[in-house]
N, C-alpha and C positions, 0 to 999 in steps of 0.2 A: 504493500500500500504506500509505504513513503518512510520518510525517516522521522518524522515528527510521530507516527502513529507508532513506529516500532522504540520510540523511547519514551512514550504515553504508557506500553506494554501491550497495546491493543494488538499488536501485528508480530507473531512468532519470528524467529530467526529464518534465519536461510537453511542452514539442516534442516531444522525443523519443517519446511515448507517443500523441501525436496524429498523428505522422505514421505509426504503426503502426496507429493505431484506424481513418485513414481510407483507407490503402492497399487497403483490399481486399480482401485477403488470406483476412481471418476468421481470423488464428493469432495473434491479440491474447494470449490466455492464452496461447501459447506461446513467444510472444518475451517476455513478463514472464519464466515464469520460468527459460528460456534467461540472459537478462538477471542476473537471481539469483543463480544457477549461475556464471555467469563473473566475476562482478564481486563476492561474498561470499566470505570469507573462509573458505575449504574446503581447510586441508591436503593436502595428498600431490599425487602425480603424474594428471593427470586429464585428459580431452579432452571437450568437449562437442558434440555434435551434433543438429541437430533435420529432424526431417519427414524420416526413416529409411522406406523402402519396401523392407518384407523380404518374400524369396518365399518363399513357402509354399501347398503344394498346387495348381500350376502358378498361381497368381493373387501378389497383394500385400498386406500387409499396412499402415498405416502407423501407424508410432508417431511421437508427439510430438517427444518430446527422451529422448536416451541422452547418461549422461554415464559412460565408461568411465573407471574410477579403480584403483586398482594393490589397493584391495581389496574390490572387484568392478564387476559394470554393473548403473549403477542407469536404469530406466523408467519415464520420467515420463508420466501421463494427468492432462492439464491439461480442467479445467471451470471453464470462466469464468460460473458460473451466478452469480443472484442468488436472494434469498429464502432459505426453512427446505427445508433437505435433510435426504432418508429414506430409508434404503434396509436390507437386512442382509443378510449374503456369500450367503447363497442365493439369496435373491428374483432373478427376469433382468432384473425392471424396479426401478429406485428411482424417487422423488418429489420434484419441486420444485414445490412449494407457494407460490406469490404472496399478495400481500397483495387481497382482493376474492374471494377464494375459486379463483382458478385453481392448476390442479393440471398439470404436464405430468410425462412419464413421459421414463425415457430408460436404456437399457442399463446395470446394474451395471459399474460401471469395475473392481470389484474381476477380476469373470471376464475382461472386455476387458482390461486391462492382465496377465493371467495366460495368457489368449492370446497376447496382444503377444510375453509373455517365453517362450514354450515356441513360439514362431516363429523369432524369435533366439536362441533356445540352441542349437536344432537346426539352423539355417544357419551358425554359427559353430563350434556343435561343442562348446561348453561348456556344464557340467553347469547348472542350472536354481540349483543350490543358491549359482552365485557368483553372482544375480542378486537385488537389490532391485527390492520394486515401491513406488512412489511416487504417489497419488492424490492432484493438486494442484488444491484448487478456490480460487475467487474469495474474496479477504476481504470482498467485497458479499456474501457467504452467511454464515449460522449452521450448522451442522453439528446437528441436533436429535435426531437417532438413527441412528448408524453406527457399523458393528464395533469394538470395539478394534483399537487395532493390534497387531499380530504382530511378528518379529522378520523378515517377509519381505514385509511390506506393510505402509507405513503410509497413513493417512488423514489431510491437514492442508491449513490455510488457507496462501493463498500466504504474507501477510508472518513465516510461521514456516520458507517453506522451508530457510533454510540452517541456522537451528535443529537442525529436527529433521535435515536430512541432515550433519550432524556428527556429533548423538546418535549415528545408528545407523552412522555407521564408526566412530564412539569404540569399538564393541565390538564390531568385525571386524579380523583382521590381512590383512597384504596375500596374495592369491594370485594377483596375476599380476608377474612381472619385467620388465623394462624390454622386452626386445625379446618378450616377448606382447604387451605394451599396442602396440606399436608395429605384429606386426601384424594384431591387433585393430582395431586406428584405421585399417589402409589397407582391412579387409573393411567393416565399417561407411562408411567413406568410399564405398566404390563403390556401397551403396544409400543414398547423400542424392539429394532429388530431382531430376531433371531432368523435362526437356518427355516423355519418352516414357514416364517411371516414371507419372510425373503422369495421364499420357493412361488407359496400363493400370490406373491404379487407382482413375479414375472408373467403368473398366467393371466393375470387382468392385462397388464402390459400388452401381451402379443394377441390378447383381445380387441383391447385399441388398434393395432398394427395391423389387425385384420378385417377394421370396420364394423365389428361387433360391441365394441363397448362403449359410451361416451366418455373423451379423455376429458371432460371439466367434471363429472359427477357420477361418474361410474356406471350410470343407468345404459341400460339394454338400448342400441340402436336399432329403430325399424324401419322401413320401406314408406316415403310419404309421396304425394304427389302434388307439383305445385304449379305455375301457371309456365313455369322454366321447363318442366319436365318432375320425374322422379328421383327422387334424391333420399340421403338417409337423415334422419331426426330425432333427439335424443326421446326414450318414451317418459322422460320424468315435465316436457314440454306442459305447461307454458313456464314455470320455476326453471328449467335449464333451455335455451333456445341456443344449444349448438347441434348444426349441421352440417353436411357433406356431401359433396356432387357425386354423384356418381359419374 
């Protein structure tokens, strides 16, 4: 992230960062800002956890990093993209634009993380409204046209995470007491991942991959017909309206 972040403590060493890059793994963005999170300077009572596999709609969900804090859960979607990023809260696809002219497309994080959290509210039980969403991309990106942020989603580069996630509890009070966080932190805790979460939720995966599953909310895709022709529609419609040409 920079050198000011790495003697803040927010941003791990170089080993440290290369033994993440080459593990394997592919959760680089999300052990930076795991990393962030635990090691910046964030008042209050808080827990952090990452690679969360929530059920919803007999399948799984995974979210990045949840970090449960006493005035609310915040949802991290981490993009470790480079290049000029485009997108606006409607669109289903945004844009990362390279330098040479390459353009790739890839799911609005805005709706993916607004799935994420109306997955986890409804598995825990709590209302939607004590949830922050958190859209954390690569400070190798420029941000060139995306939504403002709201008071329940923001949009930002990592080396601003603990920044801006201060900003926005500066101007929440706490709603949960000690023994909700507490057990909050043990239902969370039972979906971090293991070997079998992991397994089942490659097969949602290659469901999505195959046109079968909605990648914002999990639900069943089916056959619709529209003035375009037929196309596919998620069946949890009108609460998810993503769809797919056929």
């Amino acid at each position: 992230m920079g050198l000011l972040n790495r003697i803040k403590g927010e941003e791990p060493g170089l080993f440290k960062k290369l033994e993440h890059v080459f593990d394997g793994s592919g959760h680089y963005g999300e052990f930076l800002t795991d990393y962030a999170l635990a090691h910046g300077s964030i008042p209050g009572s808080f827990k952090t956890f990452t690679n969360i596999y929530v059920p919803t709609r007999g399948r799984t969900t995974e979210i990045d990093v949840v970090q449960l804090h006493e005035k609310g859960i915040l949802v991290f979607e981490s993009k470790n993209y480079s290049g000029w990023i485009f997108g606006s809260a409607e669109q289903q696809q945004w844009t990362q634009s390279l330098k040479g002219g390459q353009k790739n497309r890839f799911y609005n994080p805005i709706m993916q993380n607004r799935s994420h959290i109306r997955a986890l509210a409804n598995h825990l039980g709590v209302p939607e409204s004590a949830f922050l969403s958190f859209i954390v991309f690569s400070e190798r990106c420029e941000l060139k046209a995306v939504p403002p942020d709201t008071e329940s989603c923001k949009i930002l580069r990592r080396h601003h995470l603990v920044r801006d996630v201060n900003r926005a509890l500066d101007n929440r009070t706490p709603v949960f007491n000690q023994a909700q966080l507490e057990s909050l932190a043990n239902a969370i805790e039972s979906m971090c991942k293991t070997e079998e979460k992991a397994i089942e939720h490659i097969e949602t995966v290659k469901g999505i991959q195959a046109g079968q599953i909605c990648p914002y909310c999990g639900g069943k895709l089916v056959e619709r017909k529209g003035k375009h022709g037929v196309f596919l529609g998620c069946s949890a419609y009108p609460a998810c309206r993503y769809t797919k040409n056929l």
